[in-house]
mmCIF file of the C-alpha atoms, coordinates in Angstrom:
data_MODEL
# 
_entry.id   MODEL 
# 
loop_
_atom_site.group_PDB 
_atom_site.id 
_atom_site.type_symbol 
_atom_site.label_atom_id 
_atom_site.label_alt_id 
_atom_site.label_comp_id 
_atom_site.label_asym_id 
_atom_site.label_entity_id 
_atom_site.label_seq_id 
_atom_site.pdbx_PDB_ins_code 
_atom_site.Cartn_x 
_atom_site.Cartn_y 
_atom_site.Cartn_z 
_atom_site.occupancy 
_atom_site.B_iso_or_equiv 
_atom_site.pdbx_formal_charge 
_atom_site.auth_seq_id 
_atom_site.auth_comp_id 
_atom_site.auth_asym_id 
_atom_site.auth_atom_id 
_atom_site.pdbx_PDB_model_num 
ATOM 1   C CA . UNK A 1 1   ? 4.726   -3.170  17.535  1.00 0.00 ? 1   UNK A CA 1 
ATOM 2   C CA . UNK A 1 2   ? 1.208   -1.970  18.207  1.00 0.00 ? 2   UNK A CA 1 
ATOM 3   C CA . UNK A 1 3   ? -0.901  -3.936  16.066  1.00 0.00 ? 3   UNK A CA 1 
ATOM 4   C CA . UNK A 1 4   ? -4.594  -2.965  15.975  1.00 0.00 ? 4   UNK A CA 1 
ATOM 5   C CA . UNK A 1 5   ? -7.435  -4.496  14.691  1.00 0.00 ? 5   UNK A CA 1 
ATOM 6   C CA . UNK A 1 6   ? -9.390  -3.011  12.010  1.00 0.00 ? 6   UNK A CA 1 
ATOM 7   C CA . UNK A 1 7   ? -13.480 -3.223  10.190  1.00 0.00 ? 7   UNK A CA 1 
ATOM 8   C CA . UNK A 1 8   ? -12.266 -5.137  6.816   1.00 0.00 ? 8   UNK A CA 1 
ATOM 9   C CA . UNK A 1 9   ? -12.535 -2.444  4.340   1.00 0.00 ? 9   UNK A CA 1 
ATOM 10  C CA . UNK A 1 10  ? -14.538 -3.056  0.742   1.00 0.00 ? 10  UNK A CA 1 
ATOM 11  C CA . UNK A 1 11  ? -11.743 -1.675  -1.532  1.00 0.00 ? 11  UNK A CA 1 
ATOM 12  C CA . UNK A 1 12  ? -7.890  -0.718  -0.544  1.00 0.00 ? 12  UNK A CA 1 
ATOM 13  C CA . UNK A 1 13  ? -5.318  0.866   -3.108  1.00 0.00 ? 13  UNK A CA 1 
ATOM 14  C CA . UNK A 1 14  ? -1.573  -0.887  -3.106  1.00 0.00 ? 14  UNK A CA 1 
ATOM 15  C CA . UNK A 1 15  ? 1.227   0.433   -4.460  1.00 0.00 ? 15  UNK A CA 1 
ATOM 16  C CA . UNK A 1 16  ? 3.256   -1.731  -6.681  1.00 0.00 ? 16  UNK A CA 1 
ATOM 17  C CA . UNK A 1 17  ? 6.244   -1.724  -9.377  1.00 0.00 ? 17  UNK A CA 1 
ATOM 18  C CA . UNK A 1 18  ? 5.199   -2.126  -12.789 1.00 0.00 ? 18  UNK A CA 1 
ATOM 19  C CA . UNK A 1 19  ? 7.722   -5.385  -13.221 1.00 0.00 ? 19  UNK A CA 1 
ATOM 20  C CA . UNK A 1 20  ? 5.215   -6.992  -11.158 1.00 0.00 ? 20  UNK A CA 1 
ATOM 21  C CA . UNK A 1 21  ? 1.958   -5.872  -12.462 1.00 0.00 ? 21  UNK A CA 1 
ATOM 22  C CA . UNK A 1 22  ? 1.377   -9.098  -14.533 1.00 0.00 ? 22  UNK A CA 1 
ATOM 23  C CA . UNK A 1 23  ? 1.850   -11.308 -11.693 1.00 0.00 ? 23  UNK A CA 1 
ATOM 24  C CA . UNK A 1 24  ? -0.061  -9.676  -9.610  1.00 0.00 ? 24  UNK A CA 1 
ATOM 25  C CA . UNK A 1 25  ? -3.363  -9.970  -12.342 1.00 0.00 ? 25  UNK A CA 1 
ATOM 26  C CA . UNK A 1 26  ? -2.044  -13.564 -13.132 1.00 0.00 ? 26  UNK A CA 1 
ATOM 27  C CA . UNK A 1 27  ? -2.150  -14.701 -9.451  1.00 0.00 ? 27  UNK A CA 1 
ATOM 28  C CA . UNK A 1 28  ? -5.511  -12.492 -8.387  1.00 0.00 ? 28  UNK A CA 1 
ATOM 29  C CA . UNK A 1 29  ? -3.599  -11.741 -5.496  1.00 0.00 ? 29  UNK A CA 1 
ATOM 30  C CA . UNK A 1 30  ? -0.768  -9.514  -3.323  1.00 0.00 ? 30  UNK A CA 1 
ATOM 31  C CA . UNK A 1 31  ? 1.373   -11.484 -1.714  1.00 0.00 ? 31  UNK A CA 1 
ATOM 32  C CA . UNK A 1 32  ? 3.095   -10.622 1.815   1.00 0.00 ? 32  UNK A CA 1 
ATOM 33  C CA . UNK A 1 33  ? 6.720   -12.326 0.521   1.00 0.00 ? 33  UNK A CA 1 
ATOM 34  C CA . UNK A 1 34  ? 9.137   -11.680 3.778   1.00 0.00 ? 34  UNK A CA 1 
ATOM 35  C CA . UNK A 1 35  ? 6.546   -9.865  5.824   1.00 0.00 ? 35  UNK A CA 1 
ATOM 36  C CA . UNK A 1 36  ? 3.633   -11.072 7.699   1.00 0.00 ? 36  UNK A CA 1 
ATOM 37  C CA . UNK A 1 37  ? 1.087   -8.384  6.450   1.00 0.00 ? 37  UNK A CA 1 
ATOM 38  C CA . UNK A 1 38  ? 0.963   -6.795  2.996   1.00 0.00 ? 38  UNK A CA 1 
ATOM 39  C CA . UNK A 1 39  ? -0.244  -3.238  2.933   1.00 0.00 ? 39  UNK A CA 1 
ATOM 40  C CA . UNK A 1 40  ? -2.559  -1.118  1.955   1.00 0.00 ? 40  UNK A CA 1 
ATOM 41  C CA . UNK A 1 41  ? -4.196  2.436   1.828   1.00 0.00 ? 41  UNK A CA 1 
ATOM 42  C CA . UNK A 1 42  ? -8.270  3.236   2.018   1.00 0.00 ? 42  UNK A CA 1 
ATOM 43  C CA . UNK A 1 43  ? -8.688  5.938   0.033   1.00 0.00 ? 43  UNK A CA 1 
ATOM 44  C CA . UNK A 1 44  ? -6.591  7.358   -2.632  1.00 0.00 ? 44  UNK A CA 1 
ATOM 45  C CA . UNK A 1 45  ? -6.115  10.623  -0.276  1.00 0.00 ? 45  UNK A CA 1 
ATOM 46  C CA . UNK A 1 46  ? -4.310  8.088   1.918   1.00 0.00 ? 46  UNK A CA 1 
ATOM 47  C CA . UNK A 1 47  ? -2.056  6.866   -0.550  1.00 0.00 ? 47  UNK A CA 1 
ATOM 48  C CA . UNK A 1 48  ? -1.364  10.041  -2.095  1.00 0.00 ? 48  UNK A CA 1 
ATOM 49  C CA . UNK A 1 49  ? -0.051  11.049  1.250   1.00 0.00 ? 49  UNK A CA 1 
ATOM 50  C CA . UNK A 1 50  ? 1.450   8.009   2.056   1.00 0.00 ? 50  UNK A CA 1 
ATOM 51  C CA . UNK A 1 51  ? 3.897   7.973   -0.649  1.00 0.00 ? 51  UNK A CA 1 
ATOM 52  C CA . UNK A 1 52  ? 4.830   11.917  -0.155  1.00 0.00 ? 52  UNK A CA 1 
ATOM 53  C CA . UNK A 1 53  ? 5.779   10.098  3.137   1.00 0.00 ? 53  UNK A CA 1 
ATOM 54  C CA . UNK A 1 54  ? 7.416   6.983   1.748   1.00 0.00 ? 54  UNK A CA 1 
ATOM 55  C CA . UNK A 1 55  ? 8.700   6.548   -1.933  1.00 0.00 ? 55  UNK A CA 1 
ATOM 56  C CA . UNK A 1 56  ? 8.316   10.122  -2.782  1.00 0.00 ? 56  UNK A CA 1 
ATOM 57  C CA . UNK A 1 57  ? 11.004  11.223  -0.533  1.00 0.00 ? 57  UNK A CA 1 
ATOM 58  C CA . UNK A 1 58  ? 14.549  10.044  -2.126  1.00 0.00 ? 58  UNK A CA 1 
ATOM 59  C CA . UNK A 1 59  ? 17.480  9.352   0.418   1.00 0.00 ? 59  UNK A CA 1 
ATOM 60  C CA . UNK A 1 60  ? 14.760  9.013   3.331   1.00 0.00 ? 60  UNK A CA 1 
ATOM 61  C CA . UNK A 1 61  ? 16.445  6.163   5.784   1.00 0.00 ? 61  UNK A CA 1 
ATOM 62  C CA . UNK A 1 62  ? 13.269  3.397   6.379   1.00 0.00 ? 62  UNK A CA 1 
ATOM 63  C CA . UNK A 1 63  ? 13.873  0.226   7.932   1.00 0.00 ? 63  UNK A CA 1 
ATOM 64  C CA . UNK A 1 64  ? 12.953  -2.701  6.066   1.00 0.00 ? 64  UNK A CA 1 
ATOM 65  C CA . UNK A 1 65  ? 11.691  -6.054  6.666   1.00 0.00 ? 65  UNK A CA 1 
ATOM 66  C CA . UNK A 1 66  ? 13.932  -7.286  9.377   1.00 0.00 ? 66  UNK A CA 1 
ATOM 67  C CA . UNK A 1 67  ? 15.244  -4.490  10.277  1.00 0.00 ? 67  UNK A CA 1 
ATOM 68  C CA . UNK A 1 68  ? 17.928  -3.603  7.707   1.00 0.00 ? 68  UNK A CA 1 
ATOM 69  C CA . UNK A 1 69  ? 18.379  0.737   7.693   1.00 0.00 ? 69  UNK A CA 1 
ATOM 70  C CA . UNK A 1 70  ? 18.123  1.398   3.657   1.00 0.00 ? 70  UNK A CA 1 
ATOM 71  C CA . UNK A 1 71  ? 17.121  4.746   2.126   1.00 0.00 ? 71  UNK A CA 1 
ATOM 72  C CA . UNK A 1 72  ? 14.162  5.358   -0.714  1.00 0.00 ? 72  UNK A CA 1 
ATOM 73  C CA . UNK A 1 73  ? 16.075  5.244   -4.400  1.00 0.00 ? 73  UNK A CA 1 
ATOM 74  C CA . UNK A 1 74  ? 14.825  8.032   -6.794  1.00 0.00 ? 74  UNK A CA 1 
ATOM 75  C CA . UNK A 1 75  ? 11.368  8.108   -7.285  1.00 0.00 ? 75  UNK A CA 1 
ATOM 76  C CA . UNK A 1 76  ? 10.567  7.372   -10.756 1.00 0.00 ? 76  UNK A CA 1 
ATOM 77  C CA . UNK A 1 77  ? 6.685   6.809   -11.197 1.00 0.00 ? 77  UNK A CA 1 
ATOM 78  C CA . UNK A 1 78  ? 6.640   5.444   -14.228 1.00 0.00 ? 78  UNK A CA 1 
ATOM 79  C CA . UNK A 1 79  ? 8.109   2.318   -12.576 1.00 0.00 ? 79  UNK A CA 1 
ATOM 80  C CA . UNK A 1 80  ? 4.932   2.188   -10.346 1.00 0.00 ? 80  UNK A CA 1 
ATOM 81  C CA . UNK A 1 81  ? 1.303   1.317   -10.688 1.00 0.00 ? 81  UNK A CA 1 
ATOM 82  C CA . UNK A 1 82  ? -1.892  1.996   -8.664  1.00 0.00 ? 82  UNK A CA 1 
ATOM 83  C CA . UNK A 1 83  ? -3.963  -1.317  -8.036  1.00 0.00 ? 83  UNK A CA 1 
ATOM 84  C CA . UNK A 1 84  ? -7.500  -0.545  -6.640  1.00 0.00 ? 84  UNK A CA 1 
ATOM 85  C CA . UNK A 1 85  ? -8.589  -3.622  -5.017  1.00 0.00 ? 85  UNK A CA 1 
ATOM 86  C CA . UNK A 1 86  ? -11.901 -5.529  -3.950  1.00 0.00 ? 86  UNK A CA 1 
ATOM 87  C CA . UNK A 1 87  ? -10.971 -7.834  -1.602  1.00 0.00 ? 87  UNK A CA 1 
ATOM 88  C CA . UNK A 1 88  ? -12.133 -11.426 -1.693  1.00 0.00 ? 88  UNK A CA 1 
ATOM 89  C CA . UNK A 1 89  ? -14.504 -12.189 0.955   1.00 0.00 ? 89  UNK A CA 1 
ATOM 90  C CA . UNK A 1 90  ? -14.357 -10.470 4.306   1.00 0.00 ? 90  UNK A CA 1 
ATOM 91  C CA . UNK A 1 91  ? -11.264 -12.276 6.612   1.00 0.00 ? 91  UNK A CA 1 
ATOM 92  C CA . UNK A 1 92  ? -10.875 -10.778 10.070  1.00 0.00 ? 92  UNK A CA 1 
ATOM 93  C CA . UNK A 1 93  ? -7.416  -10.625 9.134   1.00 0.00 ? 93  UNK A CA 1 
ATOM 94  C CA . UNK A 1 94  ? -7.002  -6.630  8.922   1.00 0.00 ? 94  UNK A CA 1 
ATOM 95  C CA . UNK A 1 95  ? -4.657  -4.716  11.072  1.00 0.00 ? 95  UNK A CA 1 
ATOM 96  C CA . UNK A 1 96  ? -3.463  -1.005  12.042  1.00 0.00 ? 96  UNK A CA 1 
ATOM 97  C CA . UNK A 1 97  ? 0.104   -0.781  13.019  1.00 0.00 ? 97  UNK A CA 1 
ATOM 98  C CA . UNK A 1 98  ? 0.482   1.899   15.115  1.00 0.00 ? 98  UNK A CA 1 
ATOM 99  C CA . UNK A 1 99  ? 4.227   3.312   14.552  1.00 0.00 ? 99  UNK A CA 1 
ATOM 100 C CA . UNK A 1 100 ? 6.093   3.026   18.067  1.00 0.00 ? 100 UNK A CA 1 
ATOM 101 C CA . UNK A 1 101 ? 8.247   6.403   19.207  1.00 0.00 ? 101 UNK A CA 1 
ATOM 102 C CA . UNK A 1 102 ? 10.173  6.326   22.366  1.00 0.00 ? 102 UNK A CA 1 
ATOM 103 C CA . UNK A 1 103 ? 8.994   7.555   25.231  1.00 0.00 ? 103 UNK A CA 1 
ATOM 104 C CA . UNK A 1 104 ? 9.286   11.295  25.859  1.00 0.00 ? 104 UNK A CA 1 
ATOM 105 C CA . UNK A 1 105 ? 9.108   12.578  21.690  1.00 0.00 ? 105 UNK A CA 1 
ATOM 106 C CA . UNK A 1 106 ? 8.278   15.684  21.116  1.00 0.00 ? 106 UNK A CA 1 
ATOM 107 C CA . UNK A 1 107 ? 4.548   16.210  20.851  1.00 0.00 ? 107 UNK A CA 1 
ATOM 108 C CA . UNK A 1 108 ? 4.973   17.179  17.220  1.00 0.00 ? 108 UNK A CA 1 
ATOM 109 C CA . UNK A 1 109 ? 6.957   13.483  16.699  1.00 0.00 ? 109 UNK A CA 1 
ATOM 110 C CA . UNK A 1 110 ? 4.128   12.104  18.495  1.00 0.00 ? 110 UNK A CA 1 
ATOM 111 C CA . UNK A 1 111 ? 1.269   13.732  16.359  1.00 0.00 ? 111 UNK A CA 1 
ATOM 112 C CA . UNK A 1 112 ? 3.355   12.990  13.147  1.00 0.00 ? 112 UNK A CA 1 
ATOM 113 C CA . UNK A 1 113 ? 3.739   9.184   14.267  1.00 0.00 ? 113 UNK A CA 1 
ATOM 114 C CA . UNK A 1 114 ? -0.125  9.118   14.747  1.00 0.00 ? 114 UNK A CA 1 
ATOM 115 C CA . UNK A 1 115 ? -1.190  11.098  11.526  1.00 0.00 ? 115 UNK A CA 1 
ATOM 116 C CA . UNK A 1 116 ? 1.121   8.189   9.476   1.00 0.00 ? 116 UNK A CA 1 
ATOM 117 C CA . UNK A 1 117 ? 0.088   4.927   11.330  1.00 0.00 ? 117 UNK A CA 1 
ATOM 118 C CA . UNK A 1 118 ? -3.609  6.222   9.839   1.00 0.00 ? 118 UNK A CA 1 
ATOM 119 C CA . UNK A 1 119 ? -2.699  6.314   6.575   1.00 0.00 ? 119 UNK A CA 1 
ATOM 120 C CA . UNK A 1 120 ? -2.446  2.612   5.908   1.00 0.00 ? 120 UNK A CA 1 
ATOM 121 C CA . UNK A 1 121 ? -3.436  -0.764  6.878   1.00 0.00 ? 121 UNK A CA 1 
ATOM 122 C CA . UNK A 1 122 ? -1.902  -4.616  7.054   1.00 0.00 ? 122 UNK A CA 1 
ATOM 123 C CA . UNK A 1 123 ? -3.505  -7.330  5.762   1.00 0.00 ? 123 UNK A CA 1 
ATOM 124 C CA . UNK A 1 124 ? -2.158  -10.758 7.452   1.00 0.00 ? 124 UNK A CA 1 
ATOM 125 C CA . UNK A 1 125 ? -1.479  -13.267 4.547   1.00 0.00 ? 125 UNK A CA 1 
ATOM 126 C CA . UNK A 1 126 ? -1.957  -12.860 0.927   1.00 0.00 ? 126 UNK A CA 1 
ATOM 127 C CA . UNK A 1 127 ? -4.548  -11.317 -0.115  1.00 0.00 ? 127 UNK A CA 1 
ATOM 128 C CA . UNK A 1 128 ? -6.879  -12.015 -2.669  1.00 0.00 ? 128 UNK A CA 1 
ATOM 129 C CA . UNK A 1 129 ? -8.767  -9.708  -4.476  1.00 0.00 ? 129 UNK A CA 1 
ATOM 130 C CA . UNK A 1 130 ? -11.899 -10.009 -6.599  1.00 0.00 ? 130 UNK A CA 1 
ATOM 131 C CA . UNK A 1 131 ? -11.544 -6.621  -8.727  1.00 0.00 ? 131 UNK A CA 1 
ATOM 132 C CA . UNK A 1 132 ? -8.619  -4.727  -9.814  1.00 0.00 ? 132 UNK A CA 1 
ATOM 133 C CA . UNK A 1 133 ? -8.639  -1.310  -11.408 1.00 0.00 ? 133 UNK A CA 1 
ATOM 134 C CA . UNK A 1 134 ? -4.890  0.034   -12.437 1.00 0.00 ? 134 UNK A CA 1 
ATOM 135 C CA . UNK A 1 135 ? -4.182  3.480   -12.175 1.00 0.00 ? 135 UNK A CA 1 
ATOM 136 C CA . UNK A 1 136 ? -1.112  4.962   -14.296 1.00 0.00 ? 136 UNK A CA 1 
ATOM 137 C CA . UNK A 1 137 ? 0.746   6.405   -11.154 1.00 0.00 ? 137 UNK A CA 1 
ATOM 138 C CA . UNK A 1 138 ? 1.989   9.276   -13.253 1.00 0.00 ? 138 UNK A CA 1 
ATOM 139 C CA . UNK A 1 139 ? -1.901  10.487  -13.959 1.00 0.00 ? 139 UNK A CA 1 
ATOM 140 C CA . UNK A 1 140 ? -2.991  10.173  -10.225 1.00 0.00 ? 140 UNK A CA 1 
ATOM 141 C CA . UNK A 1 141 ? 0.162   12.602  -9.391  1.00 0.00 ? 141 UNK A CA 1 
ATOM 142 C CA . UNK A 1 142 ? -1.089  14.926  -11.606 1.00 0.00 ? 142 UNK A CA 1 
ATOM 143 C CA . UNK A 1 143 ? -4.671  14.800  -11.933 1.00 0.00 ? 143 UNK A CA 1 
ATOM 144 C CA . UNK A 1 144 ? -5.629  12.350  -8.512  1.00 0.00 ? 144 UNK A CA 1 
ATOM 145 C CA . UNK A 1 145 ? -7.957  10.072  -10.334 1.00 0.00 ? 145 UNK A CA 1 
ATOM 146 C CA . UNK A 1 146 ? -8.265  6.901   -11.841 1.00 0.00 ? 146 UNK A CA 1 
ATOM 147 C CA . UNK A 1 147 ? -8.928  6.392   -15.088 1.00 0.00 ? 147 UNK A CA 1 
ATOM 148 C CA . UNK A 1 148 ? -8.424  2.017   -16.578 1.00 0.00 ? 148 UNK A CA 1 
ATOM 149 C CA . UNK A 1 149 ? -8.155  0.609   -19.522 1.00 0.00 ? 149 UNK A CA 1 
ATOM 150 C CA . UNK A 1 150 ? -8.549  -2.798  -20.424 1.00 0.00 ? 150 UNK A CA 1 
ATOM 151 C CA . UNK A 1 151 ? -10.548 -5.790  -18.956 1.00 0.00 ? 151 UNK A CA 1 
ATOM 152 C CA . UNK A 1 152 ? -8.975  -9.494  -17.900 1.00 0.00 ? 152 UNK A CA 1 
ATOM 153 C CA . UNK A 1 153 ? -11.216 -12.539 -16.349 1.00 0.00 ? 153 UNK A CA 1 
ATOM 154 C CA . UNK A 1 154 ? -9.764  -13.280 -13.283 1.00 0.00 ? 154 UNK A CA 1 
ATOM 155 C CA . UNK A 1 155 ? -9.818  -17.167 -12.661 1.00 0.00 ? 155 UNK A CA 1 
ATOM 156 C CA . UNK A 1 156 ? -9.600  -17.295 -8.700  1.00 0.00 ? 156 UNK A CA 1 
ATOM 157 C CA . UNK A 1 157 ? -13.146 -15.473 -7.777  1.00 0.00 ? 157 UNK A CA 1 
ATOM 158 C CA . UNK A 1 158 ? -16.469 -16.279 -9.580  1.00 0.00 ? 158 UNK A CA 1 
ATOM 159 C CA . UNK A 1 159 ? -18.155 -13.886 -11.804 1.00 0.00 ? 159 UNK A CA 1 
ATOM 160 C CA . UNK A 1 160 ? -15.405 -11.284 -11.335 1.00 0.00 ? 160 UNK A CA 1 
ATOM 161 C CA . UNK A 1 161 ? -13.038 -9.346  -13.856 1.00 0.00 ? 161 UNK A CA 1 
ATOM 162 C CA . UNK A 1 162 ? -9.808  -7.278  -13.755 1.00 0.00 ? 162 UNK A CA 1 
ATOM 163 C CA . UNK A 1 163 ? -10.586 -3.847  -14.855 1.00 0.00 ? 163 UNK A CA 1 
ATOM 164 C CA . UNK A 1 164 ? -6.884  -2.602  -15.165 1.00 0.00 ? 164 UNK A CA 1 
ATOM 165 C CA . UNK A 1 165 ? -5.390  0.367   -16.667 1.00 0.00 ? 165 UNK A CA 1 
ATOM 166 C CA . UNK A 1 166 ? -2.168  0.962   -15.379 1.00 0.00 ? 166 UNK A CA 1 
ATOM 167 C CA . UNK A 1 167 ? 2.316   -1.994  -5.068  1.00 0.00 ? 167 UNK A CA 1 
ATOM 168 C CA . UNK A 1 168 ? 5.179   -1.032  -1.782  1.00 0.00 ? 168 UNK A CA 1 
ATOM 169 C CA . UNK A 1 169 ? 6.188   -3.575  0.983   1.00 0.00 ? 169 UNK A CA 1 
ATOM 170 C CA . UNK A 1 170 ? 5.452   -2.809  4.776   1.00 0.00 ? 170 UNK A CA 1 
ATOM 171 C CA . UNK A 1 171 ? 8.535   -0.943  4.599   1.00 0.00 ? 171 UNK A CA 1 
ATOM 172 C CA . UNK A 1 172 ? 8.469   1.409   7.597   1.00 0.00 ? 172 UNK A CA 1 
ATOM 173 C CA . UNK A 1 173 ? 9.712   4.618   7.311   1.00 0.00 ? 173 UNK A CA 1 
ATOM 174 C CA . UNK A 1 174 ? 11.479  6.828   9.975   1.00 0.00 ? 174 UNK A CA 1 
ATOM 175 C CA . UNK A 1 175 ? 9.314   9.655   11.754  1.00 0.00 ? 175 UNK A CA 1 
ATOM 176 C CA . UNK A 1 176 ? 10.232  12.986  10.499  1.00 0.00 ? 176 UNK A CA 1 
ATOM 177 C CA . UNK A 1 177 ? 8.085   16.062  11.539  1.00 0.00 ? 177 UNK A CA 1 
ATOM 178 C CA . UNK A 1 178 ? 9.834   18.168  8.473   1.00 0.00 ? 178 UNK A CA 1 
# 
């Protein structure tokens, strides 16, 4: 894998299922579980496109952490919430993975490949976050803005608060240039 190292952003969006949304607030943090980055988009643009890319597109094969071939389940996004994040403090731990194509691919499969390793980036570790906004996934689909709705301390940064109102592994998906 082509790992490249990247400016530590100021706020990332991560894509998560609602079943974990409580955790996620309670810890103050994403956590990598079986991977050694968690992920993340820069700009809700990104992630918009990201998921027409990823969990948007039912039956898609993706390999998984360690390799495993599985295919994206129906998308259903009221499973799903939006976190907006603001990091805590400012790690040198951010990466790019550039997606890897054999040798040869067609230059469309090549442009494709490079258009999707831009859209998001790794964190290595578990990342804490100072600031959380939750966007309803369903409104962003339709409207592509955030809108919150309720406020939580958050114990693990000082003087911060969870603004939330309504997150997806590393899971790599297969180049397509449909």
């Amino acid at each position: 894998m082509a790992y490249v190292k990247v400016t530590p952003p100021s706020v990332v969006y991560h894509l998560t299922r609602m079943e974990n949304l409580d955790s996620v607030l309670d810890d103050g943090k994403i956590r990598r579980f079986m991977d050694s980055e968690c992920w993340f988009c820069e700009s809700l643009g990104k992630m918009k496109a990201y998921m027409e890319q990823t969990v948007m597109c039912e039956g898609k094969p993706y390999y998984a952490v360690g390799g495993q071939l599985c295919r994206y389940p129906k998308f259903v996004p009221e499973d799903y919430v939006l976190l907006k994040l603001t990091p805590c403090g400012y790690e040198d731990n951010w990466y790019r993975w550039n997606q890897e194509i054999p040798p040869g691919s067609p230059k469309e499969l090549v442009q494709a490949a490079k258009e999707f390793s831009g859209l998001k980036i790794g964190y290595r570790g578990d990342l804490t976050f100072r600031n959380a906004e939750v966007i309803d996934v369903r409104y962003f689909l339709r409207r592509r803005s955030c809108r919150a709705s309720r406020y939580r301390p958050h114990r693990n940064c000082r003087s911060s608060y969870l603004n939330t109102s309504s997150v997806n592994s590393g899971n790599t998906p297969i180049p397509s240039t449909a």
